[in-house]
C-alpha positions, 0 to 999 in steps of 0.5 A: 527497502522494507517498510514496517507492517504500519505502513499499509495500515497508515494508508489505507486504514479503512479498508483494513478495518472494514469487516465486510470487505469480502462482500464489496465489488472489485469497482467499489473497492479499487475506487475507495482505496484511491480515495484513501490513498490520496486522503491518508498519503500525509500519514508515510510521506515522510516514511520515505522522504530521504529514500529513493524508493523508484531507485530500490530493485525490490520493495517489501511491505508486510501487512498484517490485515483480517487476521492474517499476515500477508506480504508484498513484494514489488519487484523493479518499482521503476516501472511503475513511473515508466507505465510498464507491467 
């Protein structure tokens, strides 16, 4: 499944905003990310509301972030619900 470069940026958009992003420590900026998943999970739930994405091999989401592009890959989605690495 490929999500459009929007996705992350609904999701987290303050982070990618944020131009001091490079001076915050890895505690801070892994806590602020959670808060502004579950604040901004409204704005893509229906992005994937007829797909099953745990049931895709790969998933890909580009991300246009710090003026840079950037893409992830998530490979076996499934093992995210099943707590493998």
């Amino acid at each position: 499944h490929i999500y459009s470069s929007f996705f992350l940026e609904k999701l987290i958009s303050e982070i990618l905003k944020d131009e001091m992003i490079g001076e915050k420590d890895m505690p801070y900026l892994v806590e602020f990310a959670r808060e502004r998943v579950r604040e901004n999970y409204k704005n893509v739930k229906r992005w994937t509301k007829k797909i099953d994405i745990f049931e895709k091999k790969v998933l890909v989401v580009p991300i246009n972030a710090f003026k840079h592009w950037f893409c992830v890959f998530v490979l076996n989605p499934r093992a995210l619900l099943e707590g493998n690495e």
